[in-house]
VMD Tcl script that builds the backbone (N, CA, C; Angstrom):
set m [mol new atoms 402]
animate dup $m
set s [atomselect $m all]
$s set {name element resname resid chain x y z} {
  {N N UNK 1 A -9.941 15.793 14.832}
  {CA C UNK 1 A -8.913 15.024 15.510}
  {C C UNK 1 A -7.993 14.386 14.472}
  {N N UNK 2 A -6.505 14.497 14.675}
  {CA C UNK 2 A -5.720 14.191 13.672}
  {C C UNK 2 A -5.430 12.622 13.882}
  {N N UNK 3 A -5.354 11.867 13.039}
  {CA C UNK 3 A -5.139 10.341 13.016}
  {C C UNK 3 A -3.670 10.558 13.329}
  {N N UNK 4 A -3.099 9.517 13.934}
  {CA C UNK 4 A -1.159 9.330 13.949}
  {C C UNK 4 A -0.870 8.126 13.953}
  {N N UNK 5 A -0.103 8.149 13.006}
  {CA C UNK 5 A 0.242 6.635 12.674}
  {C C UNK 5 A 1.761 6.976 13.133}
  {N N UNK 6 A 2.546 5.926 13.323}
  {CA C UNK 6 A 3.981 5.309 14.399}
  {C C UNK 6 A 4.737 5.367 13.179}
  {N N UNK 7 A 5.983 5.908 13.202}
  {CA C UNK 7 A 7.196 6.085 11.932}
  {C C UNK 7 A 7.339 4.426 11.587}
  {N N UNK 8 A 7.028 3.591 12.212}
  {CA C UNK 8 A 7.224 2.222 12.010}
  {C C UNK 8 A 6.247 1.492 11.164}
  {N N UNK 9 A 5.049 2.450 11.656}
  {CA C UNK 9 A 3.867 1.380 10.218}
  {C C UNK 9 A 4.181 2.326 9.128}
  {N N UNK 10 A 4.124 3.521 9.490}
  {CA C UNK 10 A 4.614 4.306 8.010}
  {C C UNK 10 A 5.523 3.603 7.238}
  {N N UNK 11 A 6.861 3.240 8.083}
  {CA C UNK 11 A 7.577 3.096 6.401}
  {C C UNK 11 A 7.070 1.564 6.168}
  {N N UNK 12 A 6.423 0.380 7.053}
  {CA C UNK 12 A 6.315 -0.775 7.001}
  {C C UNK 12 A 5.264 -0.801 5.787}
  {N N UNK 13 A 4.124 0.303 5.666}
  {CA C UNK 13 A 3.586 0.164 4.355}
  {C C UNK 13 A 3.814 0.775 3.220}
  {N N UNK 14 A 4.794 1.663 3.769}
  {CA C UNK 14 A 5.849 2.257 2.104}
  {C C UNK 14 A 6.169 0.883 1.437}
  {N N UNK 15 A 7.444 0.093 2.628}
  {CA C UNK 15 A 7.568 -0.722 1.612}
  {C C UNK 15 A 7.377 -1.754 1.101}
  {N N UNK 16 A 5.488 -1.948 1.607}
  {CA C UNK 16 A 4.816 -3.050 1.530}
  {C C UNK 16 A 4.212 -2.772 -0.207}
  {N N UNK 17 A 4.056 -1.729 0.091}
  {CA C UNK 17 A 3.536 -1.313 -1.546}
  {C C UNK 17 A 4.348 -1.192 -2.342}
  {N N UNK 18 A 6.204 -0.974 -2.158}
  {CA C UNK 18 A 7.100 -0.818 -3.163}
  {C C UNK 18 A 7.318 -2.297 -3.402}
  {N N UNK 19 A 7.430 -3.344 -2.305}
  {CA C UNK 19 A 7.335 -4.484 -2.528}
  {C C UNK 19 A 6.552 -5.193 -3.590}
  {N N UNK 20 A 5.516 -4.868 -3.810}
  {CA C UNK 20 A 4.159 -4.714 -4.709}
  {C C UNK 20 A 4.424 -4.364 -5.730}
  {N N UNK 21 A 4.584 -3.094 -6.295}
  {CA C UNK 21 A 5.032 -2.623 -7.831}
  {C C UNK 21 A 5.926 -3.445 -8.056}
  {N N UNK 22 A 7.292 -3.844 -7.174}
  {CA C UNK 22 A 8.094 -4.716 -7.723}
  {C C UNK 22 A 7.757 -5.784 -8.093}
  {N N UNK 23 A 7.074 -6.891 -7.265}
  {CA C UNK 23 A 6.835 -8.215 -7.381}
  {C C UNK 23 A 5.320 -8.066 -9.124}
  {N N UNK 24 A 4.746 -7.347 -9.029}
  {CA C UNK 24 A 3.616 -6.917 -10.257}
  {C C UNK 24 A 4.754 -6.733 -11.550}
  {N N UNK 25 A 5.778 -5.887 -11.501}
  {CA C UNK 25 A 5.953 -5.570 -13.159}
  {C C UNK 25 A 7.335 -6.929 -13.357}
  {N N UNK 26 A 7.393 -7.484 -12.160}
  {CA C UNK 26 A 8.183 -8.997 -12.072}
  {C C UNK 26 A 7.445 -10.082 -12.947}
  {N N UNK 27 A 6.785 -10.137 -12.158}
  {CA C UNK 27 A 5.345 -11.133 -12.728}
  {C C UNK 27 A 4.964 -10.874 -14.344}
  {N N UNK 28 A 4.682 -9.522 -14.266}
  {CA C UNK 28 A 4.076 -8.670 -15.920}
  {C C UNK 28 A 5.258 -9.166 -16.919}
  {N N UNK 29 A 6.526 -9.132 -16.700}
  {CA C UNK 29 A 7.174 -9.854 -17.574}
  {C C UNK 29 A 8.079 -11.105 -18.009}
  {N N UNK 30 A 7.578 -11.884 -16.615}
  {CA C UNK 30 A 7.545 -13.291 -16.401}
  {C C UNK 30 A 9.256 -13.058 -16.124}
  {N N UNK 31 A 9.905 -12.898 -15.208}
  {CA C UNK 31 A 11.232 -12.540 -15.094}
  {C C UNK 31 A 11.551 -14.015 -14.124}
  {N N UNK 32 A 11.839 -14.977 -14.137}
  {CA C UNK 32 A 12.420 -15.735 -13.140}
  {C C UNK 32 A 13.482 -15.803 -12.855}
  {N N UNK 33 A 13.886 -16.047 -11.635}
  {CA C UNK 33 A 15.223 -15.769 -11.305}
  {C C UNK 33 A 15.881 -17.423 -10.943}
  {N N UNK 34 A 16.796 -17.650 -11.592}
  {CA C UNK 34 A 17.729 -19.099 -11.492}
  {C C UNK 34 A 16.630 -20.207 -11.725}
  {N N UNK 35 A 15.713 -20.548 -12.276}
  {CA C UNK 35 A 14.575 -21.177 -12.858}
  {C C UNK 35 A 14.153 -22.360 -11.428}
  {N N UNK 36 A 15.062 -21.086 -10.035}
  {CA C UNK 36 A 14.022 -22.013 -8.955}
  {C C UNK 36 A 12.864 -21.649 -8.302}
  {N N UNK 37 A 12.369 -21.157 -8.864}
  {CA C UNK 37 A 11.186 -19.888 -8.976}
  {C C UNK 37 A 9.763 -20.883 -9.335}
  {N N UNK 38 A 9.312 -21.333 -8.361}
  {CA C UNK 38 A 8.758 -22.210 -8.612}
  {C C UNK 38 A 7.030 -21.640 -8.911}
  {N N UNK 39 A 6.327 -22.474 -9.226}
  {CA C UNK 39 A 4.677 -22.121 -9.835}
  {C C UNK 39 A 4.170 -21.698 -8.635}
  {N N UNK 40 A 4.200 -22.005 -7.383}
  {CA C UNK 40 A 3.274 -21.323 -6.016}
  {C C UNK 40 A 4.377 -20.491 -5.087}
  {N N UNK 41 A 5.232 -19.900 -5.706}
  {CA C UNK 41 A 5.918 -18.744 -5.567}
  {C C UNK 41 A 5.246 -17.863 -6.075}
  {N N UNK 42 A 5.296 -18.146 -7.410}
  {CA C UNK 42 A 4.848 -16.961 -8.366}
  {C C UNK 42 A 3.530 -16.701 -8.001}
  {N N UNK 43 A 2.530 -17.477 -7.611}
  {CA C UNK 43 A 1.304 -17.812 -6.995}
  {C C UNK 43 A 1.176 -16.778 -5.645}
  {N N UNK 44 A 2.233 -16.861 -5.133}
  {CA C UNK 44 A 2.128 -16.339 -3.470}
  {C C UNK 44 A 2.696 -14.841 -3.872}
  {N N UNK 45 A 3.179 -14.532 -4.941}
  {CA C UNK 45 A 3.437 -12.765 -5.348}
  {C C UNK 45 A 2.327 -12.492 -5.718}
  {N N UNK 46 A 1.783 -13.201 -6.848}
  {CA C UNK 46 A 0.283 -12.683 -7.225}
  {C C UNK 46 A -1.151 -12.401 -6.283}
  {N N UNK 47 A -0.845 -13.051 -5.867}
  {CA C UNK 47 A -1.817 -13.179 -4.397}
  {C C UNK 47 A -1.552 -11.556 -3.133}
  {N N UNK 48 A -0.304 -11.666 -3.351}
  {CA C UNK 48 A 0.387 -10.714 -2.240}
  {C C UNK 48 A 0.068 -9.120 -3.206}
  {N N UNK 49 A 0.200 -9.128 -4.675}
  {CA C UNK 49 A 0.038 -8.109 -5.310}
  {C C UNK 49 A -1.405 -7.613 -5.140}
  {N N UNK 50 A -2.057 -8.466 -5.178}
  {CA C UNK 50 A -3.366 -8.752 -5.174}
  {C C UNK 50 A -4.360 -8.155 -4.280}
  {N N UNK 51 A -4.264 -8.500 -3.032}
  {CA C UNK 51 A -4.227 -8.318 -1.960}
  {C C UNK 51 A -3.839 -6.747 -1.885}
  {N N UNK 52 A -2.829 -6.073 -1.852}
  {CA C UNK 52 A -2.202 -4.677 -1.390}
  {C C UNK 52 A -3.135 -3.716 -2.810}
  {N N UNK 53 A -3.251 -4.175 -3.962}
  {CA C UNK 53 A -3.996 -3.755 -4.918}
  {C C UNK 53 A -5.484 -3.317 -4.385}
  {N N UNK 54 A -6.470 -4.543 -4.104}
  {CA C UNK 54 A -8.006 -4.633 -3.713}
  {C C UNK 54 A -7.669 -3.038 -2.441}
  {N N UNK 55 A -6.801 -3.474 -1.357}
  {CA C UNK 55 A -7.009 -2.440 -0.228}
  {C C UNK 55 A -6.835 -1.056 -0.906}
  {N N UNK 56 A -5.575 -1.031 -1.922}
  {CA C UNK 56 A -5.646 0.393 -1.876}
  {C C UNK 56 A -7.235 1.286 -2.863}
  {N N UNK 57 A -7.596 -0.145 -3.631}
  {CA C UNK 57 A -8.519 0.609 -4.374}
  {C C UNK 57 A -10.197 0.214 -3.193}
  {N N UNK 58 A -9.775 0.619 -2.091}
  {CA C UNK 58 A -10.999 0.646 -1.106}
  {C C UNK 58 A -10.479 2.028 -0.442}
  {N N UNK 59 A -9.996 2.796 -0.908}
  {CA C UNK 59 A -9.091 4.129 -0.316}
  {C C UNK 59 A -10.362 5.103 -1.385}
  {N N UNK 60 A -9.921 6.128 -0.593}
  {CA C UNK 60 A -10.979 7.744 -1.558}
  {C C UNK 60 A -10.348 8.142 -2.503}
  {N N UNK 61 A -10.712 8.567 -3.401}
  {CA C UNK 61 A -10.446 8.567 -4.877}
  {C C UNK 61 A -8.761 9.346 -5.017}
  {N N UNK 62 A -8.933 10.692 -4.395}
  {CA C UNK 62 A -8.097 11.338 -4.405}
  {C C UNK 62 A -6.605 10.330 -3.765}
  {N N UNK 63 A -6.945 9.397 -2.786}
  {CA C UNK 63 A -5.993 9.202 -1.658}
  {C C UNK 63 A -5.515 7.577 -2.551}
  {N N UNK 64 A -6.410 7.086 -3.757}
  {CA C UNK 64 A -6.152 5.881 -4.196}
  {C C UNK 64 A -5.055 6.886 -5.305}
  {N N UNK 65 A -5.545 8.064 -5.957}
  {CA C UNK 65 A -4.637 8.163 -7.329}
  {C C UNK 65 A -3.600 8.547 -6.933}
  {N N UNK 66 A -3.076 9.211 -5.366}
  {CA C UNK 66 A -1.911 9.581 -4.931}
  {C C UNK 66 A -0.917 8.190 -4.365}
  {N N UNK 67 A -1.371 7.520 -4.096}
  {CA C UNK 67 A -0.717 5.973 -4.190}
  {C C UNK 67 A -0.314 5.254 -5.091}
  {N N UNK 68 A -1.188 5.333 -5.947}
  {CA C UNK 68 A -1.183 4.416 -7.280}
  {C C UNK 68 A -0.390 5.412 -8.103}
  {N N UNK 69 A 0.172 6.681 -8.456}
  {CA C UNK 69 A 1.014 7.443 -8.718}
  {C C UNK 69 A 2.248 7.828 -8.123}
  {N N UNK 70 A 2.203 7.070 -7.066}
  {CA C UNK 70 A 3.579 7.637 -6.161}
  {C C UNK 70 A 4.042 5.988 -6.340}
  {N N UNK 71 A 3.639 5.107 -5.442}
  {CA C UNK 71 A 4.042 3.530 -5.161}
  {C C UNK 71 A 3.902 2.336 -6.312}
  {N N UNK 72 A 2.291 2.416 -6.939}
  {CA C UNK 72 A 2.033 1.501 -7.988}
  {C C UNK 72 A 2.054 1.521 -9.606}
  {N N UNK 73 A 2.290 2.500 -10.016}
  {CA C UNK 73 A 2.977 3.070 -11.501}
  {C C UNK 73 A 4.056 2.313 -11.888}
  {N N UNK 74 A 4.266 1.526 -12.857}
  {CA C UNK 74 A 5.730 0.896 -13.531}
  {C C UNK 74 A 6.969 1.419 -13.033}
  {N N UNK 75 A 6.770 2.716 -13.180}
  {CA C UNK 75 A 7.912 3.872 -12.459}
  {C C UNK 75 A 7.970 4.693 -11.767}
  {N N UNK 76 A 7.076 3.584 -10.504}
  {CA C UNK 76 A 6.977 4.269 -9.549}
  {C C UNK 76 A 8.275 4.569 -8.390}
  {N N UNK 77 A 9.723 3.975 -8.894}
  {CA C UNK 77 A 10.649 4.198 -8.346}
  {C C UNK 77 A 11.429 5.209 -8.430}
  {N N UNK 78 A 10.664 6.092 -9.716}
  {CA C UNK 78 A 11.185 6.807 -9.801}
  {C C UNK 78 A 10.193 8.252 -9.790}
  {N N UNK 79 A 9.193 8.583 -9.261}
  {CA C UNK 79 A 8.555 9.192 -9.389}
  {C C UNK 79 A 8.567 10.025 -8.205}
  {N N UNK 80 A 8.789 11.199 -7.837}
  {CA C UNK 80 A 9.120 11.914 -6.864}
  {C C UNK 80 A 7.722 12.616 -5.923}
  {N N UNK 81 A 7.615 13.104 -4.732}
  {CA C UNK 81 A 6.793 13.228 -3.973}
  {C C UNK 81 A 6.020 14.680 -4.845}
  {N N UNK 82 A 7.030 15.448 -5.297}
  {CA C UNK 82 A 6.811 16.695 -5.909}
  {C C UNK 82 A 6.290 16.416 -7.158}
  {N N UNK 83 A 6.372 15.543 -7.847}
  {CA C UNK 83 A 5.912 15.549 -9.368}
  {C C UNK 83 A 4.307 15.068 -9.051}
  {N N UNK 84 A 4.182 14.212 -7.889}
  {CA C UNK 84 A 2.725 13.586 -7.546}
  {C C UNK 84 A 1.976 14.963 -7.090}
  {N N UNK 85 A 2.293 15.617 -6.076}
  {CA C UNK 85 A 1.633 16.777 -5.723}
  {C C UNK 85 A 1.272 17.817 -6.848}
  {N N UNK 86 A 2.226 18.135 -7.916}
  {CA C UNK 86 A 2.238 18.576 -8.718}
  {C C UNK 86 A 1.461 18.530 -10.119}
  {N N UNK 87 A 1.624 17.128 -10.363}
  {CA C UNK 87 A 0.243 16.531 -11.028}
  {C C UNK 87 A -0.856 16.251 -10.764}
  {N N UNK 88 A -1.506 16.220 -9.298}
  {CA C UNK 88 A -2.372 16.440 -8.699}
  {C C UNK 88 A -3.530 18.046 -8.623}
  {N N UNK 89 A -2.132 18.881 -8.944}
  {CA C UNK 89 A -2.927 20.166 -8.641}
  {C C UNK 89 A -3.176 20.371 -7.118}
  {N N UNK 90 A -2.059 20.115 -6.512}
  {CA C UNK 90 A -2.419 20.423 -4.976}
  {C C UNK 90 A -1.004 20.819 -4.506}
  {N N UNK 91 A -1.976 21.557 -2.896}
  {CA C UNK 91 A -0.193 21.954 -2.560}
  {C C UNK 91 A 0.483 20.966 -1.367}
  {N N UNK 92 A 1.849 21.217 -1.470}
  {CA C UNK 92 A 2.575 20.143 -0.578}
  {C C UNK 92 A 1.878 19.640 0.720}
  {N N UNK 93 A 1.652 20.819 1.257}
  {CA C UNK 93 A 0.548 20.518 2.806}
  {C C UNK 93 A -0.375 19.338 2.712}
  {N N UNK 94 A -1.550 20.061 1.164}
  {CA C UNK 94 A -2.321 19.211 1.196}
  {C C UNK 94 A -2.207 17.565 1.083}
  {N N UNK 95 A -1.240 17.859 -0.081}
  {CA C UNK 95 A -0.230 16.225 -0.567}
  {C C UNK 95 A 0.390 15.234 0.847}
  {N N UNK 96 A 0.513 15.605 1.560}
  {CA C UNK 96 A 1.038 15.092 2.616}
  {C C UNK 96 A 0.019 14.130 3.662}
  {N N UNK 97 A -0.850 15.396 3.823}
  {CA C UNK 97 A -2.114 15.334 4.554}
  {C C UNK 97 A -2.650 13.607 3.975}
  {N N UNK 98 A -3.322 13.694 2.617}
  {CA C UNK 98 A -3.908 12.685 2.033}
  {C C UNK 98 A -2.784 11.654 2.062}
  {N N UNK 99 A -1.193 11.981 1.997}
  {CA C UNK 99 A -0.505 10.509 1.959}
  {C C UNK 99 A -0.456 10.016 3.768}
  {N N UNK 100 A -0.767 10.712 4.588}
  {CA C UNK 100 A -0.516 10.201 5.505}
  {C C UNK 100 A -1.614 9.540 6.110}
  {N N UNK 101 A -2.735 10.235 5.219}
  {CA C UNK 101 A -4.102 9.859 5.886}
  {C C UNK 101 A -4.027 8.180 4.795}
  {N N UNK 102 A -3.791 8.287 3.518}
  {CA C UNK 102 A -4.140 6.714 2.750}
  {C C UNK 102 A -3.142 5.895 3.472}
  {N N UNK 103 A -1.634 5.916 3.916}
  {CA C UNK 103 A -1.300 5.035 4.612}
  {C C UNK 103 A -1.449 4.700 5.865}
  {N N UNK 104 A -2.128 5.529 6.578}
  {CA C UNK 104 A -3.053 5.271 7.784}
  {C C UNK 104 A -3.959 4.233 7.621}
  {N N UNK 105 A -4.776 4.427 6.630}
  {CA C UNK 105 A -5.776 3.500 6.188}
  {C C UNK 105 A -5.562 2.028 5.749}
  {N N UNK 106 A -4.401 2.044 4.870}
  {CA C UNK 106 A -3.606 1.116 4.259}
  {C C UNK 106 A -3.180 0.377 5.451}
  {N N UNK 107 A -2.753 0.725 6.880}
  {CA C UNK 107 A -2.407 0.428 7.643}
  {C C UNK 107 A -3.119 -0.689 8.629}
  {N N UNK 108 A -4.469 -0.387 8.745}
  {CA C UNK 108 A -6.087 -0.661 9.238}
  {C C UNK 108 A -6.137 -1.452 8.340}
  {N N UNK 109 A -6.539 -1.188 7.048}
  {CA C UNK 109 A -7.038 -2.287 5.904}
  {C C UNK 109 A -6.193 -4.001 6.346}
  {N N UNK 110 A -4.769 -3.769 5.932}
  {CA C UNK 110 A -4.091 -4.951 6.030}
  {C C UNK 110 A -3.645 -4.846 7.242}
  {N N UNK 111 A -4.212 -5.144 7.960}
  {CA C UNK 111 A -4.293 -4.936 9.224}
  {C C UNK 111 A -2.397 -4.864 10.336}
  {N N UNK 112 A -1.761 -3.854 9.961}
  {CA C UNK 112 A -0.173 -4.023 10.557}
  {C C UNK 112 A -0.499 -2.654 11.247}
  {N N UNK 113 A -1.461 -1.933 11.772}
  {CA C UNK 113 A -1.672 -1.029 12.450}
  {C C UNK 113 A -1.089 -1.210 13.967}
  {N N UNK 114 A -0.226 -0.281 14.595}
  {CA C UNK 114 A 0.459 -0.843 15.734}
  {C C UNK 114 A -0.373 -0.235 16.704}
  {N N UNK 115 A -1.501 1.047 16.824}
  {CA C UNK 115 A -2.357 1.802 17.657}
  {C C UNK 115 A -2.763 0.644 18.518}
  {N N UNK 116 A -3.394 1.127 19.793}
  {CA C UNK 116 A -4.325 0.013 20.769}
  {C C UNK 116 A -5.220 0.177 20.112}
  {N N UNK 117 A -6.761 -0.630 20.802}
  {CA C UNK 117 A -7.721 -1.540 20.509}
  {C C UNK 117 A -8.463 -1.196 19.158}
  {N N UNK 118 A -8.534 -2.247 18.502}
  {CA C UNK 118 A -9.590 -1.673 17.541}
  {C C UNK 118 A -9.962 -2.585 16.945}
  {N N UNK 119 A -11.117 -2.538 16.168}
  {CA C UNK 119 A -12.476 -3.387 15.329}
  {C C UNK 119 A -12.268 -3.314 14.109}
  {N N UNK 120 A -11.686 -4.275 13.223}
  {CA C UNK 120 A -11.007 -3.794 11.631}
  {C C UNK 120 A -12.131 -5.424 11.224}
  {N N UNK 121 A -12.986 -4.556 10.265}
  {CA C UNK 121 A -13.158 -5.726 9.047}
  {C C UNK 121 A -12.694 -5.186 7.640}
  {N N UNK 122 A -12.331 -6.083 6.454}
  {CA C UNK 122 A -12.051 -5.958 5.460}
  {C C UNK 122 A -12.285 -7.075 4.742}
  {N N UNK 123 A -12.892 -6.392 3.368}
  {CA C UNK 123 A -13.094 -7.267 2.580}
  {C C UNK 123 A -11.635 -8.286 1.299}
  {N N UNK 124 A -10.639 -7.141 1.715}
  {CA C UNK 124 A -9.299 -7.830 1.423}
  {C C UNK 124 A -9.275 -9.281 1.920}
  {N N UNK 125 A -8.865 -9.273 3.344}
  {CA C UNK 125 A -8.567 -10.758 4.074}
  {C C UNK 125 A -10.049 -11.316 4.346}
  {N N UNK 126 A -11.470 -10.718 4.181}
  {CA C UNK 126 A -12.672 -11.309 4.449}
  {C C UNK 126 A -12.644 -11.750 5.848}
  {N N UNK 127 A -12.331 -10.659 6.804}
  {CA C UNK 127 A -12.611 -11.382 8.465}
  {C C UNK 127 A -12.861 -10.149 8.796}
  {N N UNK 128 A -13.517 -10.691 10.261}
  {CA C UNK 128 A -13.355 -9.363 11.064}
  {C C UNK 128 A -12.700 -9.907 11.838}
  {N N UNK 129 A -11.818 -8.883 12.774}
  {CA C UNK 129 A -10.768 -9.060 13.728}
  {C C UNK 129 A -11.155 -7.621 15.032}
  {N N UNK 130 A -11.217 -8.066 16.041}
  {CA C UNK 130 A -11.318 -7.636 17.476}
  {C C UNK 130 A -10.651 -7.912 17.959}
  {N N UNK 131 A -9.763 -7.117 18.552}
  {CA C UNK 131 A -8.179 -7.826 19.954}
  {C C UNK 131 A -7.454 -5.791 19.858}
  {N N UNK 132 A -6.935 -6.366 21.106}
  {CA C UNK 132 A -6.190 -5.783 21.999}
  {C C UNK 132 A -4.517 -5.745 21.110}
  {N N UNK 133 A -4.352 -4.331 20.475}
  {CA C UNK 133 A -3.082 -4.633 19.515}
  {C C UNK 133 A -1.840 -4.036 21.005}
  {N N UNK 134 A -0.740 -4.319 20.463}
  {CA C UNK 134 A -0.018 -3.617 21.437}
  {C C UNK 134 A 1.715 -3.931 20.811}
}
mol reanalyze $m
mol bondsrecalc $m
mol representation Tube
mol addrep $m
C-alpha cells in the first residue's frame, strides 16, 4: 500500500528543512542581522535546527543520507535532485520513492501531517499525541 502525502505537507516540509540548513550555517557563522538579533532568538533557531535535525536522523539510513544531501549540506541550495540520485547509485524512480517516503515520515515525526486519525509518538517533541487531524 502506497503512503500519500497532500502537495501541501510536501512542500511545508521542503521548506521546513531548507529553513533549517539556513538558520544552521546562520548560526555556524554567527551572522547577526542589525545587532537586534537577540540571545533567545538565536536560542529559538538552535532549538528549531535541532529539533528538524534529531527527526531526520530517526529516518532509515538510505532515506536520512538522501535528505541530509539534498536539504541539510552547507550547499544544499544548490545541490540538484539528479546529482543526489546520482551519488547515491540509484535510479530516478527509486530516488523519488525514498524522498517521498522520508518526507512522509518527516511529516508524522514533527507532527504537520494533514492525513485523518492517527497515533504519533516521538522522541523529538517527547509526547504522544492521539486526535482526530483534519
Amino acid at each position: 500500500m502506497q503512503t500519500r502525502i497532500s502537495k501541501t505537507t510536501f512542500k511545508t516540509v521542503e521548506e521546513l528543512l531548507i529553513q533549517a540548513q539556513f538558520l544552521k550555517y546562520i548560526n555556524l557563522v554567527g551572522v547577526m542581522e542589525d545587532k537586534q538579533v537577540t540571545d533567545g532568538i538565536v536560542q529559538q533557531r538552535k532549538q528549531f535546527v535541532d529539533r528538524i535535525e534529531k527527526a531526520v536522523a530517526l529516518l532509515a539510513p538510505k532515506e536520512f543520507r538522501l535528505i541530509t544531501q539534498r536539504y541539510l549540506s552547507q550547499d544544499g541550495n544548490y545541490v540538484k535532485d539528479y546529482e543526489v540520485y546520482e551519488d547515491m547509485q540509484i535510479s530516478e524512480v527509486t530516488y523519488y520513492k525514498f524522498k517521498k517516503r522520508a518526507l512522509k515520515k518527516l511529516a508524522d515525526i514533527l507532527g504537520i501531517s494533514t492525513e485523518g486519525p492517527y497515533s504519533h509518538w516521538c522522541p523529538v517533541c517527547s509526547r504522544g499525541i492521539s486526535s482526530e487531524r483534519g
